[in-house]
Each structure stands twice: as C-alpha cells, then as structure tokens.
N, C-alpha and C positions, 0 to 999 in steps of 0.2 A: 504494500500500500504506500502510497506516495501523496504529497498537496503541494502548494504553491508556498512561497516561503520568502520574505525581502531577508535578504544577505547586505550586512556592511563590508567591504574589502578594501583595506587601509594596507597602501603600499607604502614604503621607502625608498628614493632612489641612490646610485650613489654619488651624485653630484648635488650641488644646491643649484637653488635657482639661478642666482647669478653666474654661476660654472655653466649651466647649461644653455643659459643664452650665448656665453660667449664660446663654448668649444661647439654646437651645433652644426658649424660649418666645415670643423673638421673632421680630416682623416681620422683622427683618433678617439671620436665621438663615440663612446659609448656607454651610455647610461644604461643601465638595468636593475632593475627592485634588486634590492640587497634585503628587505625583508617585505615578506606579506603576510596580513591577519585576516582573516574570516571570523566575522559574529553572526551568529543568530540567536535566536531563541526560541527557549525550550519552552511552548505554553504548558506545555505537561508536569513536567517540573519545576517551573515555575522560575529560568536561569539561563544566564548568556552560557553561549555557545561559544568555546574561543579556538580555532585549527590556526595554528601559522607557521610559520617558514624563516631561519636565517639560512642567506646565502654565503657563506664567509669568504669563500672564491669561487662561489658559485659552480667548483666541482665538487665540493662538499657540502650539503646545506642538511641543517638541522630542523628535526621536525617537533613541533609541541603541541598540543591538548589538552586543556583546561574547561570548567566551568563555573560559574561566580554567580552568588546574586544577587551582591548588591552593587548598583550602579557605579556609585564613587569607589567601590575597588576594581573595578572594570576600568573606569580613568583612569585611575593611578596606575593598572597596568601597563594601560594602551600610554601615556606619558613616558613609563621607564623604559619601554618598549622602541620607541619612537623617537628620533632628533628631528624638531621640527623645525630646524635651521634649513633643513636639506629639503629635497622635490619629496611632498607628501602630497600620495591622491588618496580623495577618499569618496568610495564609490559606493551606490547604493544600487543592490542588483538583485531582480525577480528573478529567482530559480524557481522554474517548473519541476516537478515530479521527484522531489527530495525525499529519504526515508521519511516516516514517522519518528522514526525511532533513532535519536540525535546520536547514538554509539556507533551505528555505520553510515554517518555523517563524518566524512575523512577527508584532508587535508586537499588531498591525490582528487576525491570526487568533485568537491568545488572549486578546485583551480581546472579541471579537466574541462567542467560544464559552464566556466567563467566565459572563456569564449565564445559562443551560442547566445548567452544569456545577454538579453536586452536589459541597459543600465537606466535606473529610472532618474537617477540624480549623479552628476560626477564635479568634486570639488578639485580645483589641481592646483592651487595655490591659497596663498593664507587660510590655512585651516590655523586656527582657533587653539592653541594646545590649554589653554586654561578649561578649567573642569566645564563650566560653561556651553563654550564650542562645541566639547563632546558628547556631552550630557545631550544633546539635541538629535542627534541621528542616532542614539540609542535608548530615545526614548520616542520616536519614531520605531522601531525597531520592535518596541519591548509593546507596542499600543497598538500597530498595524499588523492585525495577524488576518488568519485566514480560520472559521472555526472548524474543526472538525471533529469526530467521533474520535473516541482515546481506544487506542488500537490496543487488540484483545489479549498480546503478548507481553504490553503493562502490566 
C-alpha cells in the first residue's frame, strides 16, 4: 500500500554562492551536494522522518536515519547539519506512491524517485537558518498530509 506524501529535501552544495557565481564559467566548475536531507512525516506516529546523505568525496558518502518529534530538535539538527554560508536549496516535493510504513522509506528510494517527482516549492538562496525560516516548511510539512487508513501491519 502506498499514498501521496510532500517531502522536504534540503541540499548543500560545495561552493557558496559567491564561489558559484564566479567559477560558473569555468572549466573547473563543479558544484555538487556535498550533503542531502529528506523529511517527512510520520502521521502515524506522530514524527519527522529524517534519511540523509554526507558526501565526503563523494566516493565515499555516508548514510543516516533518524526520527524526532519535536520540531525545535529537528532545527537544531537541520542547523548543525547545514552551513548556510554555502549554496543551500531547499525543496519541497510531492512523492507519489510512498510506503505506509516510514521503515522502508530509504534514503536510496527518495533520492531515486526525486527525479520524477514534481517540486511544489524550490528555495535556492537565502534560506533562513534561524529557527524561524525553518520552522515554516516543517510545519507545512507536519499540517499538509494526505488522510489515510492506518495500515493493518501497524
């Protein structure tokens, strides 16, 4: 069984914005996420969802899985998590046909189905890093669900 589901996906790149305006034109232009987070939430149990990803040279990257439920420790993750000095996007995205059941909701499946997936909102500069900023697309997030039946293997 599967529903529809808004996903937050907050990248880092690893240049900042100023670096990326000016090496753009270059040969040696290469910007790529150095890290990404995937949020959702679990209406069932009632708790953000956290999959994400460092790339440390990106031939080796590290994977993590968490759950949280309260908002302000979700900030403060997403904060230490984050240098919002650098290129941060931060994306809000309808995945169709997601488990129910947020355990085989993995890393590998939302970045695979990121691409497909129509973005309903995309921030790529000055994001907000005070509690504030954040606290706003995760409580979009936490408030715009989809209702469904609590599947039978709960």
């Amino acid at each position: 069984m599967s529903t529809d589901c808004i996903v937050i996906k907050i990248e880092e790149y690893s240049m900042s914005y100023e670096d990326t305006l000016y090496y753009q034109d270059s040969v040696y232009y290469n910007n790529y996420p150095t890290k990404t987070m995937y949020i959702l939430y679990d209406e069932i149990w009632d708790s953000y969802v956290i999959r994400g990803e460092k790339c440390n040279d990106c031939a080796r990257a590290s994977y993590y899985s968490f759950s949280c439920k309260k908002t302000n420790s979700l900030v403060a993750f997403i904060q230490m998590n984050f240098d919002f000095r650098k290129k941060v996007n931060l994306t809000l995205l309808n995945y169709n046909e997601l488990p129910y059941d947020t355990d085989y909701i993995t890393f590998e499946l939302l970045n695979k189905k990121s691409v497909n997936t129509p973005s309903i909102l995309t921030v790529h500069e000055n994001i907000d890093d005070r509690k504030k900023g954040l606290r706003k697309p995760l409580k979009i997030l936490k408030n715009v669900i989809n209702i469904y039946e609590e599947s039978e293997d709960r």
